[in-house]
BALOBA-1460 file (C-alpha; in Angstrom, 3 decimals):
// residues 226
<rec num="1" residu="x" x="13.949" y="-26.937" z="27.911"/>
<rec num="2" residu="x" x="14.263" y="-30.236" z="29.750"/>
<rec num="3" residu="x" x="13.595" y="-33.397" z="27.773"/>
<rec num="4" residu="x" x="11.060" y="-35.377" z="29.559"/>
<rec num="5" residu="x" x="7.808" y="-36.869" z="28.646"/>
<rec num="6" residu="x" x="5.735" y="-33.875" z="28.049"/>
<rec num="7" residu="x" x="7.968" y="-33.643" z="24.591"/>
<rec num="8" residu="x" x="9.556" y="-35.232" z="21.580"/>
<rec num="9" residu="x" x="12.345" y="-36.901" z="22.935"/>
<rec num="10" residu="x" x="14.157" y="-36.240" z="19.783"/>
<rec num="11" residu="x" x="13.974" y="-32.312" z="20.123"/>
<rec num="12" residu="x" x="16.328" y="-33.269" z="22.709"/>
<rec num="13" residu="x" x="19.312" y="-33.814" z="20.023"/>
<rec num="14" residu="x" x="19.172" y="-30.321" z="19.349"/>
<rec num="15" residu="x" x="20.312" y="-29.265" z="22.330"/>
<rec num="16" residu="x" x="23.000" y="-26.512" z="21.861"/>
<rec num="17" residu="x" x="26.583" y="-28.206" z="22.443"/>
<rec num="18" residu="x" x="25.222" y="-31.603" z="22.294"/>
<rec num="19" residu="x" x="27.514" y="-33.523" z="20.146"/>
<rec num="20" residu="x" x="25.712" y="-34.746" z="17.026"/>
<rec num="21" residu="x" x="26.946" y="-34.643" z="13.241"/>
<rec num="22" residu="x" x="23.531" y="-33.102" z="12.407"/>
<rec num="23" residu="x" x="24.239" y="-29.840" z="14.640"/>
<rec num="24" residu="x" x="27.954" y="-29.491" z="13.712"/>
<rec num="25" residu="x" x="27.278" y="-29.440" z="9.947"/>
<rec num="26" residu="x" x="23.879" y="-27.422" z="9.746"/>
<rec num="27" residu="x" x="23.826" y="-23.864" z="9.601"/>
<rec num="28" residu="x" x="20.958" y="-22.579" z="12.109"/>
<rec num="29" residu="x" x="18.508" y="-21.795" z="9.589"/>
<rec num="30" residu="x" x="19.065" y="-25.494" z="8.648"/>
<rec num="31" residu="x" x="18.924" y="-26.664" z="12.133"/>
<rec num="32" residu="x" x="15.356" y="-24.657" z="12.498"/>
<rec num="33" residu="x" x="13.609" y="-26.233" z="9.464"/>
<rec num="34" residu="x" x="15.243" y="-29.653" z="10.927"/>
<rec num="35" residu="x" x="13.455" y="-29.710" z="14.429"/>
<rec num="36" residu="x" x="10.362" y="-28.303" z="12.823"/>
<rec num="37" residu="x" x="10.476" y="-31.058" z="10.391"/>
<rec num="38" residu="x" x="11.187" y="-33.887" z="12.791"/>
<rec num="39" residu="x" x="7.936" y="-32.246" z="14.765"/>
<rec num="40" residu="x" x="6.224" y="-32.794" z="11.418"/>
<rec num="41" residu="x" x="5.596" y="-29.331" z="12.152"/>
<rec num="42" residu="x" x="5.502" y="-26.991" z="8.841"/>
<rec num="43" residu="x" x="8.346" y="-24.317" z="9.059"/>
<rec num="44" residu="x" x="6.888" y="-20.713" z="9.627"/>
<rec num="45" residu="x" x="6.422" y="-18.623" z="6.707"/>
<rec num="46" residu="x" x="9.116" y="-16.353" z="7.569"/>
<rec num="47" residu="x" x="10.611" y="-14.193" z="4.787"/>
<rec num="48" residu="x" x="13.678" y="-15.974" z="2.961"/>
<rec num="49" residu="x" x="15.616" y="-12.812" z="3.703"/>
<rec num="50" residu="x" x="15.040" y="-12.901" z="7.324"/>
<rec num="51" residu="x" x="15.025" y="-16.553" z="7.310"/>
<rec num="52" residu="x" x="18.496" y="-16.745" z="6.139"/>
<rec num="53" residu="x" x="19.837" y="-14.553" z="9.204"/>
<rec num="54" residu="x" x="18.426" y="-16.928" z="11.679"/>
<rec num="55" residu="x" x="20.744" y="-17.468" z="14.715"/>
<rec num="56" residu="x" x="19.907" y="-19.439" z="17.785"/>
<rec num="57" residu="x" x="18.932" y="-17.307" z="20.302"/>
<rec num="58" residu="x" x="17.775" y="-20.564" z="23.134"/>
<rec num="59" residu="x" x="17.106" y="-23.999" z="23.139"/>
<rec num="60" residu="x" x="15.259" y="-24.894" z="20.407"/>
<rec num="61" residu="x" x="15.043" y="-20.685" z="19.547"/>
<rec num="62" residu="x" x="16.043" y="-19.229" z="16.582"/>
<rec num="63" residu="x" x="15.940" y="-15.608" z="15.806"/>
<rec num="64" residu="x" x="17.603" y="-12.633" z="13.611"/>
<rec num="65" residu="x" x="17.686" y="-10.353" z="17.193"/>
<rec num="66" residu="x" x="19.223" y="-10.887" z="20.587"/>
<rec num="67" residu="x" x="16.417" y="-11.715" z="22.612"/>
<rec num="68" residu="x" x="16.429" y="-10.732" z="26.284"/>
<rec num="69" residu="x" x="13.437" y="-12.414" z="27.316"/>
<rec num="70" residu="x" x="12.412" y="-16.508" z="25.723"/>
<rec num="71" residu="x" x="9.571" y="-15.966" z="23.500"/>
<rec num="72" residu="x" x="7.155" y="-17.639" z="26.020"/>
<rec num="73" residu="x" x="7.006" y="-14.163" z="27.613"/>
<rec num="74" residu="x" x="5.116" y="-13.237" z="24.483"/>
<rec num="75" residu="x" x="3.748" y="-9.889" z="25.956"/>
<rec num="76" residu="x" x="7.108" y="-8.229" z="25.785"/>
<rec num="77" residu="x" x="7.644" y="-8.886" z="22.441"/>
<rec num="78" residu="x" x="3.770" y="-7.403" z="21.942"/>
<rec num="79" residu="x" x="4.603" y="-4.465" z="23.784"/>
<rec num="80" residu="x" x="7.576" y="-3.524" z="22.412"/>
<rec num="81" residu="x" x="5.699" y="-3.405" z="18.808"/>
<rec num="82" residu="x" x="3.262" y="-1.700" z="20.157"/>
<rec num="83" residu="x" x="5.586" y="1.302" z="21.405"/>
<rec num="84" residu="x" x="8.240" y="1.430" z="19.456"/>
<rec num="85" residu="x" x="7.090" y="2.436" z="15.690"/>
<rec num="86" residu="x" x="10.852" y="2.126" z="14.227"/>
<rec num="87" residu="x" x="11.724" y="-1.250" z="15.576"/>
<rec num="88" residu="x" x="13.682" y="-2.915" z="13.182"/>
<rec num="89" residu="x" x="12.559" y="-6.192" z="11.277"/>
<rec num="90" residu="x" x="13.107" y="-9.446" z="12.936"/>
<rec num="91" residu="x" x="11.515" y="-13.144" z="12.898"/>
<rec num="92" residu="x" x="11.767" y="-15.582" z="15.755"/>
<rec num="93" residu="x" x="10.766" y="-19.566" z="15.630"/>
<rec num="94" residu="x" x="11.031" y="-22.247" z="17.999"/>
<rec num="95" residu="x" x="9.450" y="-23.782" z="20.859"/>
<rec num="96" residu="x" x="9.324" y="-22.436" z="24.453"/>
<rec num="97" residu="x" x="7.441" y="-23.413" z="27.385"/>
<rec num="98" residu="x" x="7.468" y="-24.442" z="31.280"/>
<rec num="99" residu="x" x="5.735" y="-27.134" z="33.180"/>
<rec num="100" residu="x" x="3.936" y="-30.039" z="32.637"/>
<rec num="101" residu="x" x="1.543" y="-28.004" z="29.782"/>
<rec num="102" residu="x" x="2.563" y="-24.595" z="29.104"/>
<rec num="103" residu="x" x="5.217" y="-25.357" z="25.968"/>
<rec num="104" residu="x" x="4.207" y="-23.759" z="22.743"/>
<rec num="105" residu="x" x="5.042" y="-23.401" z="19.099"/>
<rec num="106" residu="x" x="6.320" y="-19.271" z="18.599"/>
<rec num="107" residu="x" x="6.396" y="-17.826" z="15.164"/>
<rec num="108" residu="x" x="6.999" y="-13.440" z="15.348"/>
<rec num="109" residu="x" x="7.321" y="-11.832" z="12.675"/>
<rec num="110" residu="x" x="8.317" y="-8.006" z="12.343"/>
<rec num="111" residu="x" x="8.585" y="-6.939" z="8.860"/>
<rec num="112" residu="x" x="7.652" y="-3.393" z="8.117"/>
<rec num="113" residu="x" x="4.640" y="-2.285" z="8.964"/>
<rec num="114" residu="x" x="3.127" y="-5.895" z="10.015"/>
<rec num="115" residu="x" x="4.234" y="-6.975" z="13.586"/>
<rec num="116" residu="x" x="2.627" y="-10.470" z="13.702"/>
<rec num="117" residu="x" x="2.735" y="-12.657" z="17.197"/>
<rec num="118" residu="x" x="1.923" y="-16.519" z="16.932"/>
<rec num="119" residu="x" x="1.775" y="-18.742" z="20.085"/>
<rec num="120" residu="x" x="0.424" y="-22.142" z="20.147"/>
<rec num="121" residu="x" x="0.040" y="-25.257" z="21.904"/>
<rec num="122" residu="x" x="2.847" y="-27.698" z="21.227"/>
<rec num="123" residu="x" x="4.256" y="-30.528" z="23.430"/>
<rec num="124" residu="x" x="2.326" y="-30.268" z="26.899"/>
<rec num="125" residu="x" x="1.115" y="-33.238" z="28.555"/>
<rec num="126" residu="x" x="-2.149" y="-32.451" z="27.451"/>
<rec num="127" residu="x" x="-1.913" y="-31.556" z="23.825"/>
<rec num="128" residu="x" x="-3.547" y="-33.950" z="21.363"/>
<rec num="129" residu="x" x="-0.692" y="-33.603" z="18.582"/>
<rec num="130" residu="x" x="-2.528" y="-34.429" z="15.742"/>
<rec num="131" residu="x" x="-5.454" y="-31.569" z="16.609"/>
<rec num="132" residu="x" x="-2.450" y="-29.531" z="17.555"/>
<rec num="133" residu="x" x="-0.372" y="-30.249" z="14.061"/>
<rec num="134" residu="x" x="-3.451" y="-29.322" z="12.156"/>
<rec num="135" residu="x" x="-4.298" y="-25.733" z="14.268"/>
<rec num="136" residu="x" x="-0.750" y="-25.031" z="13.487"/>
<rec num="137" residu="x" x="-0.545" y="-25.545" z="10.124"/>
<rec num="138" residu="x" x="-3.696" y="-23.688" z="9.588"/>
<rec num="139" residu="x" x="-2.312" y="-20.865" z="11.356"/>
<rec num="140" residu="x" x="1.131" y="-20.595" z="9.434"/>
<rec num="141" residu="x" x="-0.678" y="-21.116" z="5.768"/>
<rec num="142" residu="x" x="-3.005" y="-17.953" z="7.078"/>
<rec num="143" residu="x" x="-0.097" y="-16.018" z="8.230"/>
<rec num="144" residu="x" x="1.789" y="-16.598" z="4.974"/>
<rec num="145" residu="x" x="-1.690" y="-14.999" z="3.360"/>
<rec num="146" residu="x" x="-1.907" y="-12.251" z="5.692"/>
<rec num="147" residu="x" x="1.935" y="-11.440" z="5.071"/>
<rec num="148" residu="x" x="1.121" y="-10.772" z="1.433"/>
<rec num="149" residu="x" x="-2.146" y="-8.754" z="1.794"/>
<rec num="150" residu="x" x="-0.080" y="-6.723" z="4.126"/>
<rec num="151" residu="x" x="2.669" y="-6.433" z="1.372"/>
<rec num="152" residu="x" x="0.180" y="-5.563" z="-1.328"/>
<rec num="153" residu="x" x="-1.296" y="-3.001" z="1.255"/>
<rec num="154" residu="x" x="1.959" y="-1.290" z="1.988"/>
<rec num="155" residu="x" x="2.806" y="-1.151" z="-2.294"/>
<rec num="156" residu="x" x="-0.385" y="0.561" z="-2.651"/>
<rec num="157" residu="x" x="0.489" y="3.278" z="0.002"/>
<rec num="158" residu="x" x="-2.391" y="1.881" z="1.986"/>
<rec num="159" residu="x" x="-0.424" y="1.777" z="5.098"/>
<rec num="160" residu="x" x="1.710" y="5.079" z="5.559"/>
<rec num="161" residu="x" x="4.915" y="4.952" z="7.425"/>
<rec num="162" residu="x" x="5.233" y="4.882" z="11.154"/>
<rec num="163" residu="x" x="1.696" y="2.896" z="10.942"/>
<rec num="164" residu="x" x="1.118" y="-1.011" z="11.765"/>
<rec num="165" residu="x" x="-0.923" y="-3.743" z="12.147"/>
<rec num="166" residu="x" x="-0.338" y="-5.671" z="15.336"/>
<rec num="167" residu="x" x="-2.069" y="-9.066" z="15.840"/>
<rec num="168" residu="x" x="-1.562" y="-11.416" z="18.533"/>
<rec num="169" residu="x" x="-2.576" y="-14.597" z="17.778"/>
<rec num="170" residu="x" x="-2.219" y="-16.793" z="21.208"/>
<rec num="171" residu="x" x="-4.163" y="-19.142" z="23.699"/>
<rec num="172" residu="x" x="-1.488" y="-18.217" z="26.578"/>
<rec num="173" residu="x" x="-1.821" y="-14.043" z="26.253"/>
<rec num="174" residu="x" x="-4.747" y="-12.002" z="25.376"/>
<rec num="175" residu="x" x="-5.673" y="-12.406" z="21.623"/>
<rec num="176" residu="x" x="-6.553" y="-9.527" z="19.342"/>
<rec num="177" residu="x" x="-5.208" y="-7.078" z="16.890"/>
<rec num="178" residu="x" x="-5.372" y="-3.102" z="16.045"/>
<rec num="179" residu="x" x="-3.546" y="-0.816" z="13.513"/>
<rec num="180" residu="x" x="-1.314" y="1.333" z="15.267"/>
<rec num="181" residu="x" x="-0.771" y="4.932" z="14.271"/>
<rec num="182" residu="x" x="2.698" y="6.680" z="14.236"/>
<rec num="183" residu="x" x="1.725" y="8.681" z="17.243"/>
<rec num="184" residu="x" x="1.589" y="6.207" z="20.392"/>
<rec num="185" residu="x" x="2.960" y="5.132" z="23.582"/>
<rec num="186" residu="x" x="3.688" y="2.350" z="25.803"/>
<rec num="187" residu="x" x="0.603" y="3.086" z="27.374"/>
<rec num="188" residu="x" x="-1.841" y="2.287" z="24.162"/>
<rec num="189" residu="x" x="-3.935" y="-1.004" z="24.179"/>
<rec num="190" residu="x" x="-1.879" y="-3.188" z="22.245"/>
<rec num="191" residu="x" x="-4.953" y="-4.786" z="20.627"/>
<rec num="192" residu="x" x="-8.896" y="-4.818" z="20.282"/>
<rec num="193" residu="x" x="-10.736" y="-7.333" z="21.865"/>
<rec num="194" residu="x" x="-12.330" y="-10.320" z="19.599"/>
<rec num="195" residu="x" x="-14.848" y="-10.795" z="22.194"/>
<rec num="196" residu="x" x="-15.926" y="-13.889" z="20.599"/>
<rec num="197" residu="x" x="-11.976" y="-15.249" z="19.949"/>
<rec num="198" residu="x" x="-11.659" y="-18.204" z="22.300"/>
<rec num="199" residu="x" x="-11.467" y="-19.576" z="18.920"/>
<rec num="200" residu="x" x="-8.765" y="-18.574" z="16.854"/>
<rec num="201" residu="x" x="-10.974" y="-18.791" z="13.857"/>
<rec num="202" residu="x" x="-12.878" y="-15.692" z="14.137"/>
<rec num="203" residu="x" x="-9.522" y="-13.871" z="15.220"/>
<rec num="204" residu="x" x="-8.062" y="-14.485" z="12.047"/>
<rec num="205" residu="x" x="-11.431" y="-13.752" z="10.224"/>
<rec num="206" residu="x" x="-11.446" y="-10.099" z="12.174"/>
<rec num="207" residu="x" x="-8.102" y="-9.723" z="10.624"/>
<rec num="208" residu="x" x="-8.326" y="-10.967" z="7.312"/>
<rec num="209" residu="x" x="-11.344" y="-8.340" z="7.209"/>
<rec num="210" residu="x" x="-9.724" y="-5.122" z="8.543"/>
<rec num="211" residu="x" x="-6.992" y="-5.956" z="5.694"/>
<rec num="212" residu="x" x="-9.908" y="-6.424" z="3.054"/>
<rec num="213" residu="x" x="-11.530" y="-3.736" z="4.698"/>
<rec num="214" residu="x" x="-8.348" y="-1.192" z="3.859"/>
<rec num="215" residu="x" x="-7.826" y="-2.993" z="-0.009"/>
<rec num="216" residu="x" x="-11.363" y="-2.177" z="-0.723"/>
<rec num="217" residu="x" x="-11.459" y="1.213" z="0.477"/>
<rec num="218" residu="x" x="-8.143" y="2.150" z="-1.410"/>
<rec num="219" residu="x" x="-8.232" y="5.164" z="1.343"/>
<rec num="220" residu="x" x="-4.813" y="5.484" z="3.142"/>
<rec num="221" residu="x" x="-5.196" y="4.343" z="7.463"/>
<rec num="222" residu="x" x="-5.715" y="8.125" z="9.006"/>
<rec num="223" residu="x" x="-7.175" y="9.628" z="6.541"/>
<rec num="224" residu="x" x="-10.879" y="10.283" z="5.732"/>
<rec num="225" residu="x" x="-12.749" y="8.419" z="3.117"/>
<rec num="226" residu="x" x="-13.156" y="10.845" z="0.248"/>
């Protein structure tokens, strides 16, 4: 990532290798939570375990994998959740972008049976930061939510293994989520359509409701309500 006008300059101090006491004496977990706090950015609600395990994976990219492709490319990440049922957990933050507009905020999460996909706006040319900070910060305190209906979901036996719940949650790919049976390939849609999504809003309502949908029915996904 470049440091011009389109973003903070002082992202630019994280730079990997750039010489600066903060960098040498932070571990990269530390170093994530910095440069989201210097954003006045909240950090993701990652998972302390996961959290911990952060490595940087970019500039201005954390993550517990080795990522092949920056996070901007957000579709292979999607598709790879979608196909492979026993991909391992993971969580990825940072920024990532191109251009004069095209930088977003990234938050995935892969944690059991919830594969979780956040892209947002963050640091274009174009991007009023204050709407932006506020989007954001709705978005992560809704994903920490959705994390623990998930969680309550899975304790129940609600969600039996090899199934998942992918959402995408994105203005740069195709929004939408679907639960995922064992049984798929690459092939698969990755996600229903929220016809009415432009708004992230009602995407995170449509989710929020399959989940409440599956608490309330106390019937495990794939198999008939008695």
């Amino acid at each position: 990532m470049s440091c011009h006008s389109l973003l903070i300059d002082r992202m630019c101090r994280y730079r990997p290798g750039y010489s600066n006491e903060v960098i040498m004496t932070q571990s990269p977990t530390e170093l994530a939570r910095t440069l989201f706090q210097e954003e006045g950015l909240p950090f993701p609600p990652a998972p302390a375990a996961l959290a911990s395990q952060l490595q940087t994976a970019g500039d201005h990219v954390f993550a517990t994998r080795k990522i092949d492709v920056t996070p901007y490319g957000i579709e292979s990440f999607r598709n790879e959740a979608s196909s492979d049922p026993a991909l391992q957990d993971y969580v990825l933050v940072g920024f990532d972008g191109y251009g004069v507009n095209s930088w977003a905020v990234h938050y995935y999460l892969v944690e059991g049976p919830l594969a979780l996909f956040v892209q947002l706006p963050w640091g274009g040319a174009y991007v009023d930061a204050d709407q932006a900070r506020e989007r954001i910060a709705r978005v992560f305190t809704w994903a920490a939510r959705l994390q623990e209906r998930v969680g309550e979901a899975r304790e129940r036996a609600l969600i039996p293994p090899g199934w998942r719940l992918l959402a995408v949650v994105s203005t740069f790919a195709h929004p939408g989520f679907a639960w995922l049976p064992p049984q798929r390939d690459a092939a698969a849609p990755t996600a229903e359509d929220d016809s009415e999504s432009a708004s992230a809003g009602n995407l995170l309502a449509a989710i929020d409701e399959a989940v409440d949908q599956l608490l309330a029915r106390g019937v495990p996904l794939g198999q008939a309500s008695p």
